[in-house]
C-alpha positions as CSV (number, residue, x, y, z in Angstrom):
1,X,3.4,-27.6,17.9
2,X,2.2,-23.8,17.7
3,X,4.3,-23.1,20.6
4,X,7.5,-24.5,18.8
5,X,7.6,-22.7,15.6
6,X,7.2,-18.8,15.3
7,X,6.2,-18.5,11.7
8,X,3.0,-20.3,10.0
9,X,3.4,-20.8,6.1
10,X,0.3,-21.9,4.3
11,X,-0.2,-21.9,0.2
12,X,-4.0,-22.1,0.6
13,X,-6.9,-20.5,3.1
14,X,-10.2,-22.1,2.2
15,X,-12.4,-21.7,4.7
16,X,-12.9,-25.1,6.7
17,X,-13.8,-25.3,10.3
18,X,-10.4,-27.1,10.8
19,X,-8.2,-24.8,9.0
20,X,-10.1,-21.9,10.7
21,X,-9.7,-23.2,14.0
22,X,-6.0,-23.9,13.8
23,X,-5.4,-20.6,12.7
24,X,-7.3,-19.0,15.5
25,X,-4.8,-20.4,18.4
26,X,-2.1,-19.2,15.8
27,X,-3.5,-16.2,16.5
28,X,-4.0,-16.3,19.9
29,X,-0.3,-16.5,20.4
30,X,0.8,-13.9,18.4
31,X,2.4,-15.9,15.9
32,X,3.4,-14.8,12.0
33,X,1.3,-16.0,9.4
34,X,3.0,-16.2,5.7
35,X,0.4,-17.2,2.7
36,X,2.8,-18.3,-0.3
37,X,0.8,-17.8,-3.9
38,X,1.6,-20.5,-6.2
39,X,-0.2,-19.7,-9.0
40,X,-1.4,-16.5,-10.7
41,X,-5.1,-16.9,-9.5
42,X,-6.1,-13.1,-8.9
43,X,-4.9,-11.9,-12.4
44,X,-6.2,-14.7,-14.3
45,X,-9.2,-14.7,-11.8
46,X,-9.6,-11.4,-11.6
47,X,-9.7,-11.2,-8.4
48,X,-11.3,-14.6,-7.0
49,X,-9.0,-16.1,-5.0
50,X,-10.6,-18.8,-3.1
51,X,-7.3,-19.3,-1.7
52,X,-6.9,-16.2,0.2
53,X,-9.5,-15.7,2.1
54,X,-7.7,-15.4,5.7
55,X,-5.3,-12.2,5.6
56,X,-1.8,-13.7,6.5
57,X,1.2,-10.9,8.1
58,X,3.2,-11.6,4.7
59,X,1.7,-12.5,1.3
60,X,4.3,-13.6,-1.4
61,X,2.6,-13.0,-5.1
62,X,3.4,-14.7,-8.0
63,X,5.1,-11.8,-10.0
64,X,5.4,-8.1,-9.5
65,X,1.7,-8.0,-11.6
66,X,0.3,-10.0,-9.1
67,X,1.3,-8.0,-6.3
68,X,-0.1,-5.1,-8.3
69,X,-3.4,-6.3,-8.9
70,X,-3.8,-7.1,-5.4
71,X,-2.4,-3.8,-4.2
72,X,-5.2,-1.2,-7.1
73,X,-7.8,-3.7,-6.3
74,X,-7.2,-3.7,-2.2
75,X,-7.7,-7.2,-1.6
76,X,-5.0,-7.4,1.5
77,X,-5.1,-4.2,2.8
78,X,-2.6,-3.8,5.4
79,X,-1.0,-6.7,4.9
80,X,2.7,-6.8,3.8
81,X,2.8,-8.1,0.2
82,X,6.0,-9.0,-1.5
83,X,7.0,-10.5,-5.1
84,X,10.1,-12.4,-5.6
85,X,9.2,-13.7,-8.9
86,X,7.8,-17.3,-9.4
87,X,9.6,-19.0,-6.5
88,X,8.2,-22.3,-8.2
89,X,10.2,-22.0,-11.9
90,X,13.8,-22.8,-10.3
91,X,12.3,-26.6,-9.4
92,X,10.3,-26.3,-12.7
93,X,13.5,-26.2,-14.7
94,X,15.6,-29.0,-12.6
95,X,12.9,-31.3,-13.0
96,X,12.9,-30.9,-16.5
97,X,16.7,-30.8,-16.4
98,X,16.9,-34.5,-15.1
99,X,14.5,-36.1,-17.6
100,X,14.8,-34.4,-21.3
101,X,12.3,-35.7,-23.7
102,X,12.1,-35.4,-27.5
103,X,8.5,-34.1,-28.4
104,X,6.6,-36.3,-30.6
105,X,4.0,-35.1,-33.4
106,X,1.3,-35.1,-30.1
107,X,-1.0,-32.3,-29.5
108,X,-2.4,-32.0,-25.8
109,X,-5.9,-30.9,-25.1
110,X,-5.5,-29.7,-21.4
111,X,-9.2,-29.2,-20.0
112,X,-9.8,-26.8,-17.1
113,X,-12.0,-28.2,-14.1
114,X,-16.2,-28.8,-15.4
115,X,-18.8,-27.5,-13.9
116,X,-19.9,-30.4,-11.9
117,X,-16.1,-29.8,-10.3
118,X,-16.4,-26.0,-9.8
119,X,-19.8,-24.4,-9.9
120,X,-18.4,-21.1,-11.4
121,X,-16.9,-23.0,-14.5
122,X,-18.4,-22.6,-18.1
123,X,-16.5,-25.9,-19.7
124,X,-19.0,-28.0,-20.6
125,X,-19.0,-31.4,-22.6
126,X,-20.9,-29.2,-25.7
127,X,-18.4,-26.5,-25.3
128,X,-15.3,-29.1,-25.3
129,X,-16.8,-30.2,-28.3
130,X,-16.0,-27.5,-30.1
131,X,-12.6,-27.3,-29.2
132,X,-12.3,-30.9,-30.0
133,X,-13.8,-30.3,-33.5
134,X,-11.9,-27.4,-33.8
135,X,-8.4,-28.7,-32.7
136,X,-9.3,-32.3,-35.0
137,X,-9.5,-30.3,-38.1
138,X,-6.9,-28.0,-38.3
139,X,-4.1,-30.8,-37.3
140,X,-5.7,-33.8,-38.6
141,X,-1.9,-35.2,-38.6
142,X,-1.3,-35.1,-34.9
143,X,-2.1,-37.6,-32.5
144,X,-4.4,-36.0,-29.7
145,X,-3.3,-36.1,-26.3
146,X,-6.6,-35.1,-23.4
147,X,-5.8,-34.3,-20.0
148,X,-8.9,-33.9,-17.3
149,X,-9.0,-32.0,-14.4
150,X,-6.9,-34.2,-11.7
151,X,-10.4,-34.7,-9.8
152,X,-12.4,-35.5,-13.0
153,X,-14.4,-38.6,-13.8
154,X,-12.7,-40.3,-16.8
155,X,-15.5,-42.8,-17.4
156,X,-17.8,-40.0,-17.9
157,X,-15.8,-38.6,-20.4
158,X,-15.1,-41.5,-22.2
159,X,-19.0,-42.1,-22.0
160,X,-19.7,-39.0,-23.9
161,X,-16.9,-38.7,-26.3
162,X,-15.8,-42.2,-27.2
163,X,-19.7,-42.4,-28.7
164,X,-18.7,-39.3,-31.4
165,X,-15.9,-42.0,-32.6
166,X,-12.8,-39.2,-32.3
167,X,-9.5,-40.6,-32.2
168,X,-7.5,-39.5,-29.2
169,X,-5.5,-40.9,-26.2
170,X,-6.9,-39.8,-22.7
171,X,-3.8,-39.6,-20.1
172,X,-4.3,-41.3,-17.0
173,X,-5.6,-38.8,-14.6
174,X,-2.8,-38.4,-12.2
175,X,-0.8,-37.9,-14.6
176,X,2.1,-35.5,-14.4
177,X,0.7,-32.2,-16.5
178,X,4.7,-31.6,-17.1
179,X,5.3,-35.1,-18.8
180,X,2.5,-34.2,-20.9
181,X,3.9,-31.0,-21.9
182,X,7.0,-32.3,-22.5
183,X,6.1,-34.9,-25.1
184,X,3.8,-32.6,-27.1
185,X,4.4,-30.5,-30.0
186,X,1.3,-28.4,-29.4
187,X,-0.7,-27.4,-26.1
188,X,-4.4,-26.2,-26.7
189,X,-5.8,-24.9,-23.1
190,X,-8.2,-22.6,-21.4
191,X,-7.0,-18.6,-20.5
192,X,-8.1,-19.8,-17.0
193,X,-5.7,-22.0,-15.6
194,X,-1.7,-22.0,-15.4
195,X,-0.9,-24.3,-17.5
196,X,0.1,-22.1,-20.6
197,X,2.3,-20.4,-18.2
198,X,3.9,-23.7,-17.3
199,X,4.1,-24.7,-20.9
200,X,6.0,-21.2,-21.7
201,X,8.6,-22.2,-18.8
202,X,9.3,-25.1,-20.5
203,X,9.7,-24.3,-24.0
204,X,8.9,-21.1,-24.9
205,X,9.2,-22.6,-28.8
206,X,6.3,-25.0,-28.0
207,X,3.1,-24.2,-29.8
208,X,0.1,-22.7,-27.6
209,X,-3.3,-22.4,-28.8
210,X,-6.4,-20.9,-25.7
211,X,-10.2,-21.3,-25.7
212,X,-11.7,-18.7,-23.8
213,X,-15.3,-18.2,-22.6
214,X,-16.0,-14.9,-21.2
215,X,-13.3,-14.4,-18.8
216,X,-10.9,-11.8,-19.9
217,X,-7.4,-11.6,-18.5
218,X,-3.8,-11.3,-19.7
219,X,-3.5,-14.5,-21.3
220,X,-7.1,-13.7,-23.1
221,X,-5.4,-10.2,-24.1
222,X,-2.4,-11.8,-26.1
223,X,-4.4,-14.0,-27.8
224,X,-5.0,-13.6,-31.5
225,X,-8.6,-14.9,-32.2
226,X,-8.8,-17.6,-34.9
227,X,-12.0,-19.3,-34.1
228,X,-15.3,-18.3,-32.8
229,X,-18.6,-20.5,-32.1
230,X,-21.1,-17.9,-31.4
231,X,-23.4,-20.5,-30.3
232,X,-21.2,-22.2,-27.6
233,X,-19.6,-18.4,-26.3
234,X,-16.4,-20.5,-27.7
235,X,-13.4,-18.4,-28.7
236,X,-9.5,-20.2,-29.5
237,X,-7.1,-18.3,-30.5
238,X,-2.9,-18.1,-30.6
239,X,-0.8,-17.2,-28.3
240,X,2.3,-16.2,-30.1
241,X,6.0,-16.1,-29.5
242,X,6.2,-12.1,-29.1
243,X,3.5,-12.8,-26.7
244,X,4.7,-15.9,-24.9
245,X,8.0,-14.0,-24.6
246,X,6.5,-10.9,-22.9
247,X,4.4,-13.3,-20.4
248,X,7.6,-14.3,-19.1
249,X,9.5,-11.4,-18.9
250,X,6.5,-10.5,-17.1
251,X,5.2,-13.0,-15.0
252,X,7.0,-15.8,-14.5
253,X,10.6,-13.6,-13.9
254,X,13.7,-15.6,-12.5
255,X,16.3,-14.5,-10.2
256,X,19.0,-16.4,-9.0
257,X,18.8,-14.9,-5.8
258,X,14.9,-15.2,-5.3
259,X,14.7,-17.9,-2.7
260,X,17.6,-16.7,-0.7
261,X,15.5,-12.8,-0.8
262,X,12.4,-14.9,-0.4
263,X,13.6,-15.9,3.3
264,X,14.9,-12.6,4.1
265,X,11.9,-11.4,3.3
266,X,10.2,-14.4,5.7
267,X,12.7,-13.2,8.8
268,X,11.9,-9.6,8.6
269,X,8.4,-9.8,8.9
270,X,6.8,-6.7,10.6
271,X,3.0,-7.4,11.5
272,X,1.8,-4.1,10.6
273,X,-2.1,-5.7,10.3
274,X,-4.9,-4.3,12.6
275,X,-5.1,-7.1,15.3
276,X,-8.9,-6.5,15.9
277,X,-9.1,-6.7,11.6
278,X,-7.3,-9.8,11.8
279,X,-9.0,-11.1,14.8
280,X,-12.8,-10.3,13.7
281,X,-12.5,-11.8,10.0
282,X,-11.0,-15.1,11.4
283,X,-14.4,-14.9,14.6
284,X,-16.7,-14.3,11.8
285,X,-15.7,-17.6,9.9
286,X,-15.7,-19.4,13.3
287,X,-19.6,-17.5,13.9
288,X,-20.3,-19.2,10.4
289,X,-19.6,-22.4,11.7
290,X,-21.8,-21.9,14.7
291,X,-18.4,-21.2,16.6
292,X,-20.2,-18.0,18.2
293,X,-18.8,-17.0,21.6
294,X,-15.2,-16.0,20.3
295,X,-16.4,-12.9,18.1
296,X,-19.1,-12.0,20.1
297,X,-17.2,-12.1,23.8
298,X,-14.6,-9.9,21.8
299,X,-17.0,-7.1,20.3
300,X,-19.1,-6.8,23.2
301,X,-17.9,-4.4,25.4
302,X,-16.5,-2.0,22.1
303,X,-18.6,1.2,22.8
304,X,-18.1,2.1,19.0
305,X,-21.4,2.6,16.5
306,X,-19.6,-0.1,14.0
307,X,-19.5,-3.0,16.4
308,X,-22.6,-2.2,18.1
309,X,-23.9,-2.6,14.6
310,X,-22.3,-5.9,14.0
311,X,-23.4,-7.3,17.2
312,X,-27.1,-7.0,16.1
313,X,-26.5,-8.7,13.1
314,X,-24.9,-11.2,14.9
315,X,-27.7,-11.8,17.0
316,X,-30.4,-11.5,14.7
317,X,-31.2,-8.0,15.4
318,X,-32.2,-5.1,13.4
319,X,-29.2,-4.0,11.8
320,X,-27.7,-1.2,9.3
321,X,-26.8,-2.7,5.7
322,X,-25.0,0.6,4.3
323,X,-23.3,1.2,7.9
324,X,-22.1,-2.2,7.6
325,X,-20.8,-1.8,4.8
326,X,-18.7,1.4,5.7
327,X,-17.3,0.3,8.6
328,X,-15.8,-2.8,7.1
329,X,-13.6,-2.5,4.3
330,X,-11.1,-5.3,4.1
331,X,-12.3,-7.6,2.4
332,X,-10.9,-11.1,4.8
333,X,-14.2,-9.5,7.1
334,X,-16.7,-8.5,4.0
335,X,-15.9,-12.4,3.1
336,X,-17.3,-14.0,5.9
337,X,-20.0,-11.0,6.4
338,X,-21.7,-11.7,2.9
339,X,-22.5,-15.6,3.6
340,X,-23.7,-14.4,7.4
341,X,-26.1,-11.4,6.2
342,X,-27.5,-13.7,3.4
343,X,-28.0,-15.8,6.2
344,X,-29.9,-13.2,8.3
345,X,-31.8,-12.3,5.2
346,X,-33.8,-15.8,4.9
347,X,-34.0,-16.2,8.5
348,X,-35.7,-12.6,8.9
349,X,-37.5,-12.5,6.1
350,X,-36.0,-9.8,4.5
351,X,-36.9,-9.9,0.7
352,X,-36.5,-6.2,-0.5
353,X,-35.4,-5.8,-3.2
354,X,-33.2,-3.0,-2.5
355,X,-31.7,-4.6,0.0
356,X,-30.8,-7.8,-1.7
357,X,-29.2,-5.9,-4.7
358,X,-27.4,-4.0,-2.2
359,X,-26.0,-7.3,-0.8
360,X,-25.1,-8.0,-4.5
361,X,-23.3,-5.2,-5.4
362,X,-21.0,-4.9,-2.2
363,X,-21.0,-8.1,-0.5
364,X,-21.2,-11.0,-3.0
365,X,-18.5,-13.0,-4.4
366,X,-18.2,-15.8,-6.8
367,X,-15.8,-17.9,-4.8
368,X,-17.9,-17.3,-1.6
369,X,-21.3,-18.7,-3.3
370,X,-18.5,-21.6,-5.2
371,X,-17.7,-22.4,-1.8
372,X,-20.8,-22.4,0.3
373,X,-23.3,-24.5,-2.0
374,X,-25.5,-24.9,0.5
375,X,-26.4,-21.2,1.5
376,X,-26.2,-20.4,-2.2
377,X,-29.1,-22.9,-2.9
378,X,-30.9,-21.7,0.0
379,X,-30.7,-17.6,-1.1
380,X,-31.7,-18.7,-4.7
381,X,-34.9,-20.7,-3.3
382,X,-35.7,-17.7,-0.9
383,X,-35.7,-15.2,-3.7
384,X,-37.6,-17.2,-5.8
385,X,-39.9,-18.1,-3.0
386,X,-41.1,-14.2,-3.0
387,X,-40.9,-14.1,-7.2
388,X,-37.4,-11.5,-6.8
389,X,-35.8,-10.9,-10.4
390,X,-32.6,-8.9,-8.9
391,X,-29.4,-8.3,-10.3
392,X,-28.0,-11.4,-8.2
393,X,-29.7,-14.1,-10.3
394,X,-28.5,-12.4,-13.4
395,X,-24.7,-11.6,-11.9
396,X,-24.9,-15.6,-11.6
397,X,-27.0,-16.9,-13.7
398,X,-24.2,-19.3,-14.8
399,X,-23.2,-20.3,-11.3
400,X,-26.9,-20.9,-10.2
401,X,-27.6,-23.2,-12.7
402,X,-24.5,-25.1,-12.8
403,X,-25.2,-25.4,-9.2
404,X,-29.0,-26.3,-9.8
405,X,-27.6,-29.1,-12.2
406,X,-25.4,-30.3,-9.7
407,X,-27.9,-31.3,-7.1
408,X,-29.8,-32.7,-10.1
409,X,-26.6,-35.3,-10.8
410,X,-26.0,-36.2,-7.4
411,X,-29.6,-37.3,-6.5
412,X,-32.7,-37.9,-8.4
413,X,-35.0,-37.1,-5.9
414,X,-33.6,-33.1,-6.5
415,X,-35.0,-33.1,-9.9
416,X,-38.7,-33.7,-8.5
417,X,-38.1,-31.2,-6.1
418,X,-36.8,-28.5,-8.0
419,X,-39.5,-29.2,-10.6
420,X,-41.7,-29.1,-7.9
421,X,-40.4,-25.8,-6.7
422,X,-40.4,-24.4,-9.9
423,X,-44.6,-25.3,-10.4
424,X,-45.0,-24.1,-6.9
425,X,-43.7,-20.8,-7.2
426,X,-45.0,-20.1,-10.9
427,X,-48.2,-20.0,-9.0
428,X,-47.1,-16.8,-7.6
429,X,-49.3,-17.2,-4.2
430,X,-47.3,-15.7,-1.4
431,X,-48.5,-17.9,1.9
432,X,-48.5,-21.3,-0.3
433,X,-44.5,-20.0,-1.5
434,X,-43.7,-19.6,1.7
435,X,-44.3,-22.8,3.3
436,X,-42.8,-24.3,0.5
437,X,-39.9,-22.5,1.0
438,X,-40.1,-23.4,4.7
439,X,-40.3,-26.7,4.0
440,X,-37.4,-27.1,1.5
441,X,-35.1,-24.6,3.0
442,X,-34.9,-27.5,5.6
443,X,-33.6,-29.7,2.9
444,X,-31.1,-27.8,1.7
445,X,-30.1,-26.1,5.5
446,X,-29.3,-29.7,6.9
């Protein structure tokens, strides 16, 4: 199949052994990669994008703002990035064209993904709360529409909130998120997803209402506050018309000719990437899944101080942290790097705590530790092992114990041994820590 086709479109890059793997013998015969965003992750991210985290030849952003933030922040550098607009509102608006609905007096609460779904969230069940509360007595006249995350448990939500006695209808979970637009009056939803920008292609008269957190982005910026639980770190606030109007001049833009620019764009690829950038990030991911002969056959006869560098961390060597991280800039090789020298770190030993904050500050990334639960776990037992208060545990102290919990809901037998942990280490006796940590690092490696 890689032989018959000359260009590789993907809309997401997680990084799975598969994915990885079949991208490597795309690379191997010199074929174009095109990554396709179709939402507006890095600006209402910030920059996560667990998405993107294999540099394509071509990147297509969601809107010129998109393509901006990528460019100041130098997420792809050297990769060809293009905007055509939202290439995903033209089939937006036919769909909608072919089944027009009235809106009833319906108000939909549109919930972004829990914790127990993605580690990084803060929507929990006493945080919906409030926006329940909230949104059941301002419009005490409106039927209340909920719609979960598609992967969300609805008998655990029903568990919860059917108990309070609210009135509301849940929507089935596959549910189409358009249908429920549609037939709605008013959307309340979080800054952090896309569905307010879905709801202002579809009626930009429709009613919008966000609950925030404590990420900031553009949707968080036009929001008037109305409501604030201090308690909860709950804020809701409108998103009004001059605003929804100015979101979609500038974000979700339609031209008529975007798709037929769009393939232009596609057949005039020029692969101006480094091939030994795009090579090593894609060896390094392979390394991390004990794929290791690929990067280290290719870096081993490279007579230059960076790769010599690498190599010893590759092999467990002594190895320079700051050269590191000066010789590799582009982020699709600091990706893999971070989860590989936080790796190292527990295997060696290392538990300065210079070092480790150093990791923090120019290596770690949210989506990284979201993705890789396992090493995550493993670096928060190892610092805790040697009693290390650094600026990692408090850059994600929300992640960590999301994360913590999550073990805790999938098995019982993690709730005596984190407690156990937790006794064990608040004894602060290095050697009996240490086996401990042995011990359990097993656990959590295998």
């Amino acid at each position: 199949m890689i032989e018959e086709n000359e260009i590789f479109i993907f809309f997401s890059f997680s990084p799975s052994y598969n994915l990885l793997n079949f991208i490597s013998m795309i690379r191997a015969t010199n074929k174009k990669i095109v990554m396709i965003q179709d939402t507006h992750q890095f600006s209402l991210h910030q920059g996560s994008a667990n998405s993107s985290l294999v540099k394509p030849d071509l990147f297509f952003a969601a809107s010129d703002q998109e393509e901006q933030f990528i460019s100041d922040s130098n997420l792809l550098p050297s990769c060809s990035i293009s905007s055509r607009g939202w290439l995903f509102q033209n089939e937006f608006d036919e769909y909608l064209a072919t089944k027009p609905i009235k809106p009833q007096k319906n108000i939909l609460i549109a919930f972004s993904a829990p914790a127990h779904l993605t580690i990084s969230s803060r929507e929990t069940l006493a945080k919906r709360l409030v926006v329940f509360n909230w949104v059941a007595s301002s419009f005490p006249e409106y039927k209340i529409l909920i719609k979960l995350h598609p992967h969300e448990n609805q008998d655990f939500f029903m568990s919860h909130f059917s108990k309070k006695n609210f009135k509301f209808h849940l929507l089935p979970i596959q549910s189409s998120i358009i249908s429920a637009i549609q037939i709605s009056e008013i959307i309340v939803s979080s800054n952090e997803t896309q569905i307010p920008l879905d709801v202002i292609c579809h009626d930009d008269q429709k009613q919008i209402f966000l609950y925030s957190y404590q990420k900031k982005n553009f949707l968080k910026d036009k929001t008037s506050t109305l409501f604030t639980d201090q308690i909860n770190n709950v804020e809701i606030g409108l998103l009004d018309y001059p605003s929804r109007q100015e979101i979609f001049k500038t974000y979700l833009k339609y031209d008529k000719d975007m798709h037929k620019n769009f393939l232009q764009d596609i057949y005039s690829i020029n692969q101006k990437t480094n091939r030994d950038d795009i090579l090593i990030g894609i060896y390094l991911w392979l390394f991390i899944y004990q794929k290791k002969s690929a990067i280290l056959d290719f870096i081993k006869f490279k007579k230059l101080d960076k790769y010599t560098n690498l190599y010893n961390l590759l092999l467990n060597k002594e190895f320079d942290l700051e050269l590191l991280n000066e010789s590799f800039q582009d982020q699709s090789i600091r990706d893999p790097l971070f989860i590989i020298v936080i790796r190292n770190a527990i295997s060696n030993n290392i538990s300065s705590r210079k070092y480790i904050n150093y990791v923090n500050q120019y290596f770690a990334k949210e989506y990284l530790l979201s993705f890789f639960l396992k090493d995550t776990q493993r670096f928060k037992n190892f610092l805790a092992s040697h009693n290390l208060n650094t600026n990692f545990q408090r850059d994600y102290d929300n992640l960590l114990n999301n994360l913590h919990s999550l073990y805790i809901l999938k098995s019982k037998f993690s709730a005596i041994l984190f407690s156990l942990l937790a006794i064990i280490y608040s004894l602060k006796i290095p050697w009996i820590s240490m086996i401990t940590f042995k011990i359990s690092d097993r656990i959590f490696k295998y």
